[in-house]
Structures are given as C-alpha cells and as structure tokens.
MILUMNU-538973 format. One record per residue: residue number from 1; residue in one letter; x, y, z of N, C-alpha, C in turn. Coordinates in steps of 0.2 Angstrom, whole numbers. Each point is the difference from the previous one (the first is absolute). Example, Ala and Ser with C-alpha at 12.3 -4.5 7.8 and 13.67 -1.06 7.14 Angstrom:
[pt 1,"A",[66,-28,39],[-4,6,0],[4,6,0]]
[pt 2,"S",[-2,5,-4],[4,6,1],[-4,5,3]]
***
This chain:
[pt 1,"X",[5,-317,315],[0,3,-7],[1,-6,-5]]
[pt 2,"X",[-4,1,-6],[0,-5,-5],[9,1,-5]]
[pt 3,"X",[0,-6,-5],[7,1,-4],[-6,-1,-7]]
[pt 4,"X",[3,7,-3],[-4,0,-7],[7,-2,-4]]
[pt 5,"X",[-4,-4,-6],[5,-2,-5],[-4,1,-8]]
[pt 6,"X",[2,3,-4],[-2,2,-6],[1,-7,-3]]
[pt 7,"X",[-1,-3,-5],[0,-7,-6],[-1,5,-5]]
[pt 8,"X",[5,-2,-6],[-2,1,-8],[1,-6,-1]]
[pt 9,"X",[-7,0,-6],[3,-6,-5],[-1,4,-5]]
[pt 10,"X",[2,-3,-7],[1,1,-5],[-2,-6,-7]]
[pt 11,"X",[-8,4,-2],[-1,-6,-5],[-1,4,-6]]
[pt 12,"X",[3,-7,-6],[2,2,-5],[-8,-1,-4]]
[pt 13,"X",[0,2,-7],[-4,-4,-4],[4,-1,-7]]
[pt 14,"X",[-4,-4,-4],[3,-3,-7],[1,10,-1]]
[pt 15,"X",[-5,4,-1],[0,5,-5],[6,4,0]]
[pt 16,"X",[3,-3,6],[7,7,3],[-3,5,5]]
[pt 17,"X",[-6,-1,2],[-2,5,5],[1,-5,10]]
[pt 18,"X",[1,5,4],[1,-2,5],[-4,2,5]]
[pt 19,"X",[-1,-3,7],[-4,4,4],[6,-1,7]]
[pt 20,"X",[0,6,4],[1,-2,7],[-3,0,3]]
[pt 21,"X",[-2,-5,7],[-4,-2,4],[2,2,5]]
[pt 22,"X",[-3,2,4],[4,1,7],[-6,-3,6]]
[pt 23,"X",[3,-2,5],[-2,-3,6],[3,3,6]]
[pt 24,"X",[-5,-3,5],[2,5,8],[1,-5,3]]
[pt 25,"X",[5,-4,3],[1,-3,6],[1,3,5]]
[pt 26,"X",[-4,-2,5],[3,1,10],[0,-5,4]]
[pt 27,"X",[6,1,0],[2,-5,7],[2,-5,-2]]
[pt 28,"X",[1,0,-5],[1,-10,-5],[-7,-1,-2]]
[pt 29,"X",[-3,1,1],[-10,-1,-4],[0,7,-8]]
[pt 30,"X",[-1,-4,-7],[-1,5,-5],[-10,-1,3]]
[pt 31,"X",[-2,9,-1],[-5,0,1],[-5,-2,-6]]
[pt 32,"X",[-6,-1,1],[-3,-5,-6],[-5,7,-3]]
[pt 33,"X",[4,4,-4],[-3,4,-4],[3,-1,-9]]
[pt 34,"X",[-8,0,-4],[3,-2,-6],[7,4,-3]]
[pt 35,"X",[0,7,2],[9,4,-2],[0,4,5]]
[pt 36,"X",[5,6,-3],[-1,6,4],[1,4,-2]]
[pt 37,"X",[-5,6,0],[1,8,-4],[8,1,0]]
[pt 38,"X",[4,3,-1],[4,2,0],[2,8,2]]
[pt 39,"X",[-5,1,-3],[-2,9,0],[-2,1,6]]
[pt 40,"X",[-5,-5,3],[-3,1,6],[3,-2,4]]
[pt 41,"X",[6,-4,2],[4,-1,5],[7,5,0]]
[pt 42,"X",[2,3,-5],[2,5,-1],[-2,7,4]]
[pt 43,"X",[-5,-1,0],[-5,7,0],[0,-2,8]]
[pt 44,"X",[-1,-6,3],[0,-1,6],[4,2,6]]
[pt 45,"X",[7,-3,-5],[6,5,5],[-1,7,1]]
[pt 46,"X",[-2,3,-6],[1,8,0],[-5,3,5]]
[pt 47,"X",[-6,-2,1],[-5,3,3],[-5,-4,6]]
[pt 48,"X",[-4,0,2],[-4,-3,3],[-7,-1,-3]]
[pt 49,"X",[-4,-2,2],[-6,0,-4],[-1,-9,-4]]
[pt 50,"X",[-9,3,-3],[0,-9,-3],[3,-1,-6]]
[pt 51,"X",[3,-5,0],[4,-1,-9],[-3,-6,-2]]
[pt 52,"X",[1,-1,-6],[-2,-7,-1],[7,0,-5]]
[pt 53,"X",[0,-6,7],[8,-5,-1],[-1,-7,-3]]
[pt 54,"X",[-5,-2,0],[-3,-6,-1],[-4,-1,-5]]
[pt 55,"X",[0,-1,-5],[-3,-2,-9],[2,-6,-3]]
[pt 56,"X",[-4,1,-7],[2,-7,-2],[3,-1,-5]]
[pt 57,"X",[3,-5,-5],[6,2,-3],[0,4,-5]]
[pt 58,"X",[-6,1,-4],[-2,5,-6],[1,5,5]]
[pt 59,"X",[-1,4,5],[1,7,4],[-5,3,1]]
[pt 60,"X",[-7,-5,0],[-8,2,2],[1,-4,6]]
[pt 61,"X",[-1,5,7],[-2,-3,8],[-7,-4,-3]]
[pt 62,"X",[-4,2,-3],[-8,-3,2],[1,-8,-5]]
[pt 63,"X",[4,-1,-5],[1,-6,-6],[2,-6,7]]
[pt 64,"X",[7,3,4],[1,-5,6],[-6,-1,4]]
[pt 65,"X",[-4,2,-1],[-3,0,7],[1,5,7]]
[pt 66,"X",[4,3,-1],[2,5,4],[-4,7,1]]
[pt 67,"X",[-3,-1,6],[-6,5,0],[4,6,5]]
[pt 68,"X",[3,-1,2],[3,5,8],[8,4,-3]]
[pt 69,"X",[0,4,3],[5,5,2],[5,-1,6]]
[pt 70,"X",[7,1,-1],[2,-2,6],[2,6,6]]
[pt 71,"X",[-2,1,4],[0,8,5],[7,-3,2]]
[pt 72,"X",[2,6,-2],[9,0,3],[-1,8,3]]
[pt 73,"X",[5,-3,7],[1,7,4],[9,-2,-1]]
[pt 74,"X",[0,7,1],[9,2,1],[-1,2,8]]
[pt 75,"X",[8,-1,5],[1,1,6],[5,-1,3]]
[pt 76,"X",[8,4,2],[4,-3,2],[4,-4,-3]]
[pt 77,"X",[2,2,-8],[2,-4,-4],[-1,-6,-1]]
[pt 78,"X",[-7,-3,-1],[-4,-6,0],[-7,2,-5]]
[pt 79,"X",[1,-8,-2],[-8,1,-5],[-5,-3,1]]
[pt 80,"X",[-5,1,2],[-5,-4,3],[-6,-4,-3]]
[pt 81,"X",[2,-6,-3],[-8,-2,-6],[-5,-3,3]]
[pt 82,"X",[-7,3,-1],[-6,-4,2],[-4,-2,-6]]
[pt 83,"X",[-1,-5,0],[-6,-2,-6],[-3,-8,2]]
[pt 84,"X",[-5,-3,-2],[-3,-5,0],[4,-5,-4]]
[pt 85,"X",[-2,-8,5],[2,-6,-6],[-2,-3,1]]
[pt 86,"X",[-2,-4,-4],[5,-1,-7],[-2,7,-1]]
[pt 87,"X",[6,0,-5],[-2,7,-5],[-3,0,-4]]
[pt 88,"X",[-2,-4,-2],[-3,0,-8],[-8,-7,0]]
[pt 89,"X",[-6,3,0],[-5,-3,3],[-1,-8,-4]]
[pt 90,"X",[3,-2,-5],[-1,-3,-5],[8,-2,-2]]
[pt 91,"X",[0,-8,-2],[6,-2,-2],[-2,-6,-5]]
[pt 92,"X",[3,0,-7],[-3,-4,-2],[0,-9,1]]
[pt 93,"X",[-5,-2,-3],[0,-9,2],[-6,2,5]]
[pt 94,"X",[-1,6,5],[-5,-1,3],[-5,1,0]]
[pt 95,"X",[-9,-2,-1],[-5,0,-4],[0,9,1]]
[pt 96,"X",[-4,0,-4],[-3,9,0],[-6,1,1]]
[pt 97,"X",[-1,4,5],[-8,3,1],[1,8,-4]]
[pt 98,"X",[-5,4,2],[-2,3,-2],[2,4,5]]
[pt 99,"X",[3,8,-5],[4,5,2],[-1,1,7]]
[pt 100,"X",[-5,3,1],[-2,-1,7],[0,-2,5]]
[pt 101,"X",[-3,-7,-1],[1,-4,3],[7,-3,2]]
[pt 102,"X",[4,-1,-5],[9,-1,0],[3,6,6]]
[pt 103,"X",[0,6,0],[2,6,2],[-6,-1,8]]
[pt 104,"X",[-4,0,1],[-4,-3,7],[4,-4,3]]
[pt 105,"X",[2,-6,-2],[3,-6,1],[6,2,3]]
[pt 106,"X",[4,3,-4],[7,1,2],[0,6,5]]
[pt 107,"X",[-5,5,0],[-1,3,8],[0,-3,6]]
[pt 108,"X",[-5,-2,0],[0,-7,5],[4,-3,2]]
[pt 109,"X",[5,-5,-3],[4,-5,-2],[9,3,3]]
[pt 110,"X",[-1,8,-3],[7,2,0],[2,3,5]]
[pt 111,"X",[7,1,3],[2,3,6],[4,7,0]]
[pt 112,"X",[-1,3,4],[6,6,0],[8,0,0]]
[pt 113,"X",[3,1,-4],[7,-1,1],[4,8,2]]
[pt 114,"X",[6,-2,2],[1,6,2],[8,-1,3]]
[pt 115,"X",[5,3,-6],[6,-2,0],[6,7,-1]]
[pt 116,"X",[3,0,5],[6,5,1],[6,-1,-2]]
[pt 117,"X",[3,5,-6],[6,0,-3],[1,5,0]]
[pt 118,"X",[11,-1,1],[6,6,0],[-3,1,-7]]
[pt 119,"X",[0,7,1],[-2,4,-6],[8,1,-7]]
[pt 120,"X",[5,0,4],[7,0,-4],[2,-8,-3]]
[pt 121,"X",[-2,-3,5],[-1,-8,-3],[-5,0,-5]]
[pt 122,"X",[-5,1,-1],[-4,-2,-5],[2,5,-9]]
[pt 123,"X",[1,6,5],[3,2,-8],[7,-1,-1]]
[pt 124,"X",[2,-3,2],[6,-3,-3],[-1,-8,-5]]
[pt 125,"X",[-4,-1,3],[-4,-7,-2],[-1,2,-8]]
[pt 126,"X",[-3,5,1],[-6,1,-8],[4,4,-6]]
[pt 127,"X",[4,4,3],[7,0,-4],[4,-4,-1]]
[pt 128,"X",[3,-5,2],[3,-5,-1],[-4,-4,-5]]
[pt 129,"X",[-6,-2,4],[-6,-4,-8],[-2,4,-7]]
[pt 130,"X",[0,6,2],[1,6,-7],[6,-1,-5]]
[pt 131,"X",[5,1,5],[6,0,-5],[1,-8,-2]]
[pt 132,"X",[1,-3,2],[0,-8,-1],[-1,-1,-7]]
[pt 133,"X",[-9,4,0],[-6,-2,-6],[4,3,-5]]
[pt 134,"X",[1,8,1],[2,4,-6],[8,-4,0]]
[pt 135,"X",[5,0,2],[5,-4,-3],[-1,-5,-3]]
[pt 136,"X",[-2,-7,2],[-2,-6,-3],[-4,3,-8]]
[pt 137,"X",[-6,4,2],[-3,-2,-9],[3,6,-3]]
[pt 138,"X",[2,5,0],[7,3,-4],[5,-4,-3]]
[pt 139,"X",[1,-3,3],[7,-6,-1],[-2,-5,-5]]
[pt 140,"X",[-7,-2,2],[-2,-6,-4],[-7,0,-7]]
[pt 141,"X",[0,8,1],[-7,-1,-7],[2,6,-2]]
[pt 142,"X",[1,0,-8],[-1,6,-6],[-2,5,2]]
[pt 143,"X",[3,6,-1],[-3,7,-1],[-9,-2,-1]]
[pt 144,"X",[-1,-4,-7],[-7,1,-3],[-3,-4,3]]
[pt 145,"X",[0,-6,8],[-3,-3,4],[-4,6,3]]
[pt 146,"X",[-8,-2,2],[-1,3,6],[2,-4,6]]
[pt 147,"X",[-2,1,7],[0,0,4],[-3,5,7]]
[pt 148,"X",[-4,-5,5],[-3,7,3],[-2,-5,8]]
[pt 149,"X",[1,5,4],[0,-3,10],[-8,0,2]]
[pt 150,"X",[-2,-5,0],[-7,2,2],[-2,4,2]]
[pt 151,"X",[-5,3,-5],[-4,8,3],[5,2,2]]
[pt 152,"X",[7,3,-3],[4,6,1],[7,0,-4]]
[pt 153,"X",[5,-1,0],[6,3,-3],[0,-3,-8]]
[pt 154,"X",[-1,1,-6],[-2,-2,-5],[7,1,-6]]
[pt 155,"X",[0,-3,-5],[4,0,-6],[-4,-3,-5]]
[pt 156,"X",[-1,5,-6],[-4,0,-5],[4,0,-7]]
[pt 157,"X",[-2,-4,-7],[5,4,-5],[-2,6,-2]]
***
C-alpha cells in the first residue's frame, strides 16, 4: 500500500488575494502535476469513478496540460488510483509541438501508474490540508480580501 500525504502551500499577492495550492505526495515522491482539483480529490474519497484530481493552477485540467481523468476504485477500505505519467503531456521550457502531436507523444512516452491508499488516511490527510488553509488565511487576510483553493473552496468580497 502506498502513504498519501496532502501539501498546502499558501501564496500571497501584493492585491490581498491568496491562493491555496495543494500537492499529492506518495511515498516521499510529490507527484509532478501542475495542482490539484480539490473538489476532485474530495469527490474521490466519496465515490469511485474518474475525477479529475489533476489541473492547473488557474483550475483548467486542459491550461496544465492535463488531458486524463483519474479512475479511482473504492474496496475494502482502500483507494485505488490509475492514470498515466507524467501527468501532464507538456511542461514548460520544453519546446512545443503541435496539440497533437504533443498529446501523441506523451501517449507513447507515458506509463500506467497505479497506486493504493488507506482510504481513512487520505481523508484525514485533506482535512487536515483544509483546515490548515481555512485557519491560516482567516487568521491572516481581511474580511474584504478574497481568497480561493484551486478550482474549489473559495472567498470573495
């Protein structure tokens, strides 16, 4: 069985606005996806089916490069994720072909993963990285600050 670990970071800008960033470690390795849905790893724990866990930090899968869905099965208190890597067919600094041909490339190129997590571990994980986020930028930005978790938990004025 793998050991899932939630990461939040927390970036400020001059305006007063914040973002949370969250990241997937397993095993000691953070995975190399530009964020991650929030809603969609949330959505993970609850049910089975494909989520997209994996986006970019504006909260568009396709801006990262993130073409795939991730198939998660539930079973015996366990989570099961499959999807393709890299995850994301394009990083920048690397030259750019053409849609297609980039998304060809990384079919080829990319391999199947396929990673098994306690299911009560990970959501303790993402609740922990939740509440973290919401205390920290409570604590630290004005009522009239926004603030928002990539593609999900959000504050507006």
């Amino acid at each position: 069985m793998n050991r899932f670990v939630f990461d939040v970071e927390i970036q400020r800008w001059s305006d007063g606005s914040a973002q949370a960033k969250g990241s997937v470690n397993v095993d000691g390795t953070t995975l190399e996806a530009p964020a991650v849905n929030i809603n969609g790893l949330v959505d993970s724990l609850i049910r089975p089916g494909k989520h997209c866990i994996f986006t970019c930090g504006c909260g568009d899968a396709i801006c990262g490069y993130v073409v795939q869905r991730t198939a998660v099965t539930h079973k015996d208190g366990q989570v099961t994720w499959r999807f393709r890597s890299p995850i994301a067919f394009w990083k920048p600094g690397k030259p750019q072909m053409s849609w297609d041909d980039d998304v060809g490339a990384w079919r080829k190129q990319s391999h199947q993963v396929r990673l098994t997590f306690d299911r009560l571990a990970m959501i303790d994980e993402v609740v922990e990285g939740i509440s973290w986020v919401l205390e920290e930028i409570s604590e630290d930005l004005p009522e009239e600050h926004q603030w928002y978790f990539v593609y999900g938990i959000s504050r507006e004025e």
